[in-house]
C-alpha positions in Angstrom: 47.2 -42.3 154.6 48.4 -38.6 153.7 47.2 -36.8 151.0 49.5 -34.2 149.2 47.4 -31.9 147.1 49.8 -30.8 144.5 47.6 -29.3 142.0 43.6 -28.9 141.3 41.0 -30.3 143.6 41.2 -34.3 143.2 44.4 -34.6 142.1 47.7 -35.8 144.2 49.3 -38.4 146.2 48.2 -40.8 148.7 51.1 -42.8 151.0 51.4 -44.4 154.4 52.8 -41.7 156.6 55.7 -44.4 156.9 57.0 -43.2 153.5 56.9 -39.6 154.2 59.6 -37.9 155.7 59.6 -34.4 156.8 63.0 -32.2 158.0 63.1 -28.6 159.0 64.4 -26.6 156.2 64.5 -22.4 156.1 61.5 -20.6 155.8 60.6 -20.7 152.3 60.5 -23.7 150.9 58.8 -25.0 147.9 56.6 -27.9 146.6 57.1 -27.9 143.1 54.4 -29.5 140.9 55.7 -32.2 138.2 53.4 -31.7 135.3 54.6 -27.9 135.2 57.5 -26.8 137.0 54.7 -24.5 138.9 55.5 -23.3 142.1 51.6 -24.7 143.6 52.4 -24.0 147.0 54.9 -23.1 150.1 56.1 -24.9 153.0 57.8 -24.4 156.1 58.5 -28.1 155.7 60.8 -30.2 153.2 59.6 -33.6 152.5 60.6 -36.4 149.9 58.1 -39.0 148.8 59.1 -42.8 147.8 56.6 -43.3 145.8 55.0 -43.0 142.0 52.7 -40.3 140.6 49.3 -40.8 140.4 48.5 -42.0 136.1 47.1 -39.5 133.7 45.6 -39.6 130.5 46.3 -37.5 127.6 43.7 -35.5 125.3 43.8 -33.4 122.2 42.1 -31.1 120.2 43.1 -31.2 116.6 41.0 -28.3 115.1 41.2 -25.9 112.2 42.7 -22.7 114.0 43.5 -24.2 117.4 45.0 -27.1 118.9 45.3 -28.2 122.9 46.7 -30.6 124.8 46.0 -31.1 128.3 46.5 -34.1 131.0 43.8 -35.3 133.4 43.0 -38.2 135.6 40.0 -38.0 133.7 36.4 -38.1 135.2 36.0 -34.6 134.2 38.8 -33.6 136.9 40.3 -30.5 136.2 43.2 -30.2 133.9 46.7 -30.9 135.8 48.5 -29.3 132.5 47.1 -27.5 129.3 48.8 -26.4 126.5 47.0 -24.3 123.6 48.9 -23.8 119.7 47.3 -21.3 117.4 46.9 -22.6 114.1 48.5 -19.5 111.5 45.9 -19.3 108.4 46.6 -21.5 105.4 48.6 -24.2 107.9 48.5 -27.5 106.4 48.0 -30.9 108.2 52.1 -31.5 108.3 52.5 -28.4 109.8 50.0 -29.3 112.8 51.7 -32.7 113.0 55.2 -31.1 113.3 53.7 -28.4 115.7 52.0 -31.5 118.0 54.5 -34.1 118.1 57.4 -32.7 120.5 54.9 -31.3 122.9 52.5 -34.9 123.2 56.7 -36.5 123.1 57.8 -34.2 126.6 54.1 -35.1 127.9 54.1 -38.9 127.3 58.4 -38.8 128.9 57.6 -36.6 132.1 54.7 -37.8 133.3 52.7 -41.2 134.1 50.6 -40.8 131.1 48.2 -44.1 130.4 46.1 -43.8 127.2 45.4 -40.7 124.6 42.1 -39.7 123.0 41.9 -37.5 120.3 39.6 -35.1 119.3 39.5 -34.3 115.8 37.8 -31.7 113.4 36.5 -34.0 110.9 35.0 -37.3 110.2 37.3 -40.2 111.8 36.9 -44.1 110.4 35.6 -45.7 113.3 37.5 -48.9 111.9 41.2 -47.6 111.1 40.8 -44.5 113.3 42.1 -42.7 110.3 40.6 -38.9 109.0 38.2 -39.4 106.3 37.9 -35.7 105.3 38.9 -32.0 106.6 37.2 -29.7 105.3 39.5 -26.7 107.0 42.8 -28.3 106.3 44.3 -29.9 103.3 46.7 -33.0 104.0 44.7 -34.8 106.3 42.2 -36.5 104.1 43.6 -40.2 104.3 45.6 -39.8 107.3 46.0 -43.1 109.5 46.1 -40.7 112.6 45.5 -43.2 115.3 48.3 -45.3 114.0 50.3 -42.1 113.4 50.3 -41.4 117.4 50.3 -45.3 118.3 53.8 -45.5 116.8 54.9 -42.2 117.9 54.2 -42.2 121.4 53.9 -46.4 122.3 50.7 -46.2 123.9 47.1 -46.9 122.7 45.1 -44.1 121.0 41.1 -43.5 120.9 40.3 -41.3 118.2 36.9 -39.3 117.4 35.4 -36.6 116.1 35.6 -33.3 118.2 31.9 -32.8 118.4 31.3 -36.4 119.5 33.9 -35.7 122.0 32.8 -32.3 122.9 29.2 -33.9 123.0 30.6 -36.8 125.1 32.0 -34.4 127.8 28.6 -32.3 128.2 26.9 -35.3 128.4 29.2 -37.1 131.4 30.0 -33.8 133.4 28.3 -30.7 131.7 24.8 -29.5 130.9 23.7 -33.2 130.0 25.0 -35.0 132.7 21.8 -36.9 134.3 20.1 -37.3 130.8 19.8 -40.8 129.4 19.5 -39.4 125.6 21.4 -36.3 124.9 21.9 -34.5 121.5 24.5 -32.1 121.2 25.7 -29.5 118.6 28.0 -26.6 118.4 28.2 -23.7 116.3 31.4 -21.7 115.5 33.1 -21.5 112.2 31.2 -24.7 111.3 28.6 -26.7 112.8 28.5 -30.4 114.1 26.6 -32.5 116.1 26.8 -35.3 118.2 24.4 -37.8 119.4 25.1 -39.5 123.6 22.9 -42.3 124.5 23.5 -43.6 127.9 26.8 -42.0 128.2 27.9 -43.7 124.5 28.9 -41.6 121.5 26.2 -43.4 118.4 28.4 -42.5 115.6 26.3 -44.6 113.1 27.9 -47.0 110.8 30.3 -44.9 108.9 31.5 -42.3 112.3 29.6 -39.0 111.4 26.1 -39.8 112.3 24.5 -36.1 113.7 26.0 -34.3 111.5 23.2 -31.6 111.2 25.1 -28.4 109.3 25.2 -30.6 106.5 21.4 -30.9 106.0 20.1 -28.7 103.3 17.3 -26.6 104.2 16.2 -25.4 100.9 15.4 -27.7 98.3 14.4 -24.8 95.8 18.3 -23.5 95.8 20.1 -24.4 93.1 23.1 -23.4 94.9 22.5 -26.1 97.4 23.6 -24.5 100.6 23.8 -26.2 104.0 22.8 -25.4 106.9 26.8 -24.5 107.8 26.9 -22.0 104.8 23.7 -20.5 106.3 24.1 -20.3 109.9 27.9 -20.8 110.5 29.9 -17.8 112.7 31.4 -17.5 109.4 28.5 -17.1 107.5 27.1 -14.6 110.3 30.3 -12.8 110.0 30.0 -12.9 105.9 26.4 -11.7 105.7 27.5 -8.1 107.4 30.4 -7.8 105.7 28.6 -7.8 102.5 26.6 -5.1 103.5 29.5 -3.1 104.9 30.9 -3.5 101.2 27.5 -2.2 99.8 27.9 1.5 98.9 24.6 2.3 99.5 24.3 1.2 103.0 26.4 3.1 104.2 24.9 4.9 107.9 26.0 5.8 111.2 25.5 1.8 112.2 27.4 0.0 109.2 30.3 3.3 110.0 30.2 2.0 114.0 30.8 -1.8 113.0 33.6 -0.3 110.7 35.1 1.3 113.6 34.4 -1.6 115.9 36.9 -3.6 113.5 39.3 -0.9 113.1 38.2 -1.2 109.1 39.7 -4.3 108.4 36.2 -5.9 107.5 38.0 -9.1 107.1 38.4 -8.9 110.9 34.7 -8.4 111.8 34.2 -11.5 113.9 30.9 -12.9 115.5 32.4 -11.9 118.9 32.6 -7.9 118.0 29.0 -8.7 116.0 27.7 -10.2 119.3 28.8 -7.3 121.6 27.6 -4.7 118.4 24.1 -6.6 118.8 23.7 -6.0 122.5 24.3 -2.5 122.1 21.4 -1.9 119.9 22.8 -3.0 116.2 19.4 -4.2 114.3 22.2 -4.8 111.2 23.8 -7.3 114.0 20.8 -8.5 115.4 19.0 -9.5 112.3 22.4 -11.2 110.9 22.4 -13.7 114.6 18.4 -14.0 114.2 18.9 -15.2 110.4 21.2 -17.9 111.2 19.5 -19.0 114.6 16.6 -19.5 112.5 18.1 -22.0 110.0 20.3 -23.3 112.5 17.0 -23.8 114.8 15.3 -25.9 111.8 18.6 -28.0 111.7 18.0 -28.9 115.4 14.2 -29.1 115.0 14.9 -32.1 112.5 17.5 -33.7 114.7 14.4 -33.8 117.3 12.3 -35.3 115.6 14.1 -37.8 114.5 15.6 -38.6 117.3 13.5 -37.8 120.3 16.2 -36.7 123.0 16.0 -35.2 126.2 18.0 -32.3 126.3 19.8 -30.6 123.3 23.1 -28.7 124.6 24.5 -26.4 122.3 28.1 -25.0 122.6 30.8 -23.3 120.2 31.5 -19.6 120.0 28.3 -18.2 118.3 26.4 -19.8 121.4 28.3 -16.8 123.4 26.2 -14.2 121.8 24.2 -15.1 124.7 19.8 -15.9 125.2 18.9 -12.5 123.8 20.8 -12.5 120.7 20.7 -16.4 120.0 19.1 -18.8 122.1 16.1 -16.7 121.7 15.4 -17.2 118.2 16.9 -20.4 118.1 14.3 -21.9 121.0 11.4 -20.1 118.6 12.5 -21.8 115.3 13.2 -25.3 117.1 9.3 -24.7 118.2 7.9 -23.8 114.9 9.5 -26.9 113.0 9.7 -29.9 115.5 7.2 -32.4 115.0 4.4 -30.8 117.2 4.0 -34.2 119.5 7.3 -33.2 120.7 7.1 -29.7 122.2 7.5 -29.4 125.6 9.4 -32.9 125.7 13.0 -31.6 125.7 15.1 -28.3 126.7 17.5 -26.6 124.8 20.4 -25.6 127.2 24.3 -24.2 126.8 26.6 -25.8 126.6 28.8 -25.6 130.5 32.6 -26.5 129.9 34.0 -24.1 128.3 37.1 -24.1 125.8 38.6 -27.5 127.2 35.5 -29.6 126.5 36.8 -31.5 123.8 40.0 -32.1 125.7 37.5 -33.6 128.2 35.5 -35.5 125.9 39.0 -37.1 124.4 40.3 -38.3 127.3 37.0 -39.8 128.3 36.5 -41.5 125.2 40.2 -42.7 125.8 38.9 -44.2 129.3 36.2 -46.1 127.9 37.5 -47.4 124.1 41.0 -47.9 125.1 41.3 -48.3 129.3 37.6 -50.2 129.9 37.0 -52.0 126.8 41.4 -53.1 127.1 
C-alpha cells in the first residue's frame, strides 16, 4: 500500500501501488488538497489516483457571537477544513441559518462527508433534537434544528448542547481523556457544564443536566441572581465598568484600564481585564477573584453531588491563566466541597482550544448517528 499524506497528520489515501501512476512532469508541480484548494505540498512528480477520498464527518458550532464549521475523520484528528463566521451583535437565529446553510451545502457537495453533529448554545430536546431555549439569540426557541439540517443536507444529524460537546471532546482526547467520570464546565460570556461518564454525555431526562451557572448562590437575594450573572466574563467585564462610570473612583488605575480600551468602556473585555490583572491591577484582580469565588462554589456543588474525577474547565475567562483564576477558583472549590471529598479530584484546563466543540460534535455524530446506525 502507498500512503499520500495530503493534509494533517492521519489524514490521506491508501491504494495498491497498482493504481498509482507517476509521469515526469516540469519541476514544480503541485498536489492540490480537495477539502481547500490549498497548495499542501510540491512534487517533482505528477500522479493521478483511481480511487475515492477517504469519508469525513461534519461538525458545527452554533454559538451566540461565533459560528464554525470544520471536517474531520473524527477521533480527535486534526481538522482537514475550518471555517469560522462572526456573529454581528443583535443577529437573529434566521440570520445564522442563512449565514450556515451555503457553506454546510458546498461542504456536504465537495467532499465524502458521512454524518453531522451539532453543537449548539442552548438546551437541545434530546427527543426531537429541536432548541428548547436561547438565551443569546431570539428565533431559535422552538426550532426543529435536527430536522432543519436532515432535510437540507440528506444526511443524518446528531445534535447537542455545545458544553456537552465541548465536555465530550476534553473527555475523549483533552485534559479528561483516561478519566472514567469527568465533569466539565466552561466559562465565557455564560457558563455551562457538562457531565462524561465513560466517554457518554448524561444529559439527564430533559438534555441540560450540569447546568451549574444556573444555580443560585444566594438565597437572601431578592434579585435572584445565578451563578452566570455573578461570575460570567460578562459579569467580570460589568463589575469594572461600573466602577469606571463611578466619578469618585476615578485614579491613575481606573484612567489606565480607560486607556487600555481606548475609552469605549463598552469594549473593556475580560481579555484586556486579564492582561490589566497580570500587570498589577488590584481593581482587575479583585473583579476575576470575585467571580472565581462564586464560580468555585458552583463547581464545589457539582462535586459533591456528583463525585467525579477530574473537573476540566475551559471558555475564555479560563485564559486569565492559574494566578488570576484557577487560583481562587481551586481555594473556593476547597472551602465548599463536601469535606470527604478533598483531595479526591483535580481541577485542570481545559487542552483543545477554540475547535473543541467542533470536536465534541463530530464525536457525538460518531457515536449517536454512525455507531448506534
Amino acid at each position: 500500500m502507498v500512503r499520500f499524506q495530503l493534509g494533517p497528520a492521519g489524514y490521506g489515501w491508501e491504494l495498491p501501488e497498482s493504481r498509482v501512476k507517476f509521469e515526469e512532469v516540469p519541476r514544480t508541480a503541485f498536489l492540490i488538497w480537495p477539502l481547500q484548494s490549498t497548495a499542501w505540498a510540491s512534487f517533482n512528480k505528477q500522479f493521478s489516483i483511481c480511487g475515492e477520498r477517504k469519508s469525513v464527518l461534519l461538525g458545527i458550532e452554533i454559538g451566540g457571537t461565533k459560528l464554525q464549521l470544520g471536517l474531520s475523520p473524527g477521533g480527535g484528528e486534526p481538522m482537514v477544513r475550518l471555517e469560522r463566521i462572526a456573529v454581528p451583535p443583535g443577529a437573529n437565529a434566521e440570520w445564522i441559518r442563512n449565514a450556515i446553510l451555503p457553506v454546510v451545502q458546498e461542504m456536504v457537495r465537495n467532499n465524502p462527508v458521512r454524518a453531522v453533529g451539532v453543537g449548539f448554545g442552548g438546551p437541545i430536546d434530546p427527543t426531537s433534537g429541536s432548541v428548547v431555549r436561547s438565551h443569546q439569540v431570539s428565533g431559535w426557541d422552538g426550532f426543529p434544528l435536527r430536522q432543519w439540517l436532515e432535510d437540507s443536507l440528506g444526511l443524518p444529524v446528531a445534535v447537542g448542547n455545545d458544553a456537552d460537546c465541548a465536555g465530550l471532546a476534553e473527555a475523549l482526547f483533552g485534559a479528561g481523556r483516561g478519566f472514567r467520570f469527568v465533569f466539565y464546565t466552561n466559562v465565557g460570556s455564560g457558563i455551562g457544564g457538562a457531565i462524561i461518564i465513560n466517554g457518554q454525555i448524561y444529559s439527564g431526562s430533559k438534555g441540560i443536566a450540569g447546568e451549574i451557572g444556573h444555580l443560585r448562590p444566594d438565597l437572601c437575594d431578592d434579585r435572584q441572581e445565578d451563578v452566570e450573572a455573578r461570575a460570567s466574563g460578562w459579569a467580570i467585564a460589568n463589575r469594572v465598568r461600573r466602577e469606571l462610570l463611578n466619578p469618585g473612583s476615578l485614579n491613575s488605575e481606573t484612567a489606565e484600564l480607560l486607556r487600555a480600551c481606548g475609552g469605549k468602556i463598552e469594549e473593556l473585555s475580560t481579555e484586556i481585564l486579564a492582561k490589566a490583572a497580570r500587570e498589577g491591577s488590584r481593581l482587575a484582580q479583585q473583579a476575576f477573584e470575585q467571580a472565581a469565588w462564586v464560580y468555585g462554589w458552583a463547581i464545589a456543588q457539582a462535586v459533591t453531588l456528583l463525585a467525579p474525577e477530574v473537573v476540566v474547565v475551559g471558555g475564555g475567562v479560563a485564559q486569565a491563566g492559574e494566578e488570576i483564576w484557577f487560583r481562587p477558583l481551586r481555594a473556593s472549590v476547597d472551602r465548599y466541597v463536601f469535606p470527604p471529598l478533598r483531595g479526591t479530584f483535580r481541577i485542570v484546563p481545559a487542552a483543545l482550544g477554540q475547535e473543541v466543540v467542533v470536536h465534541g460534535a463530530i464525536a457525538l455524530a460518531q457515536q449517536q448517528v454512525l455507531q448506534q446506525g
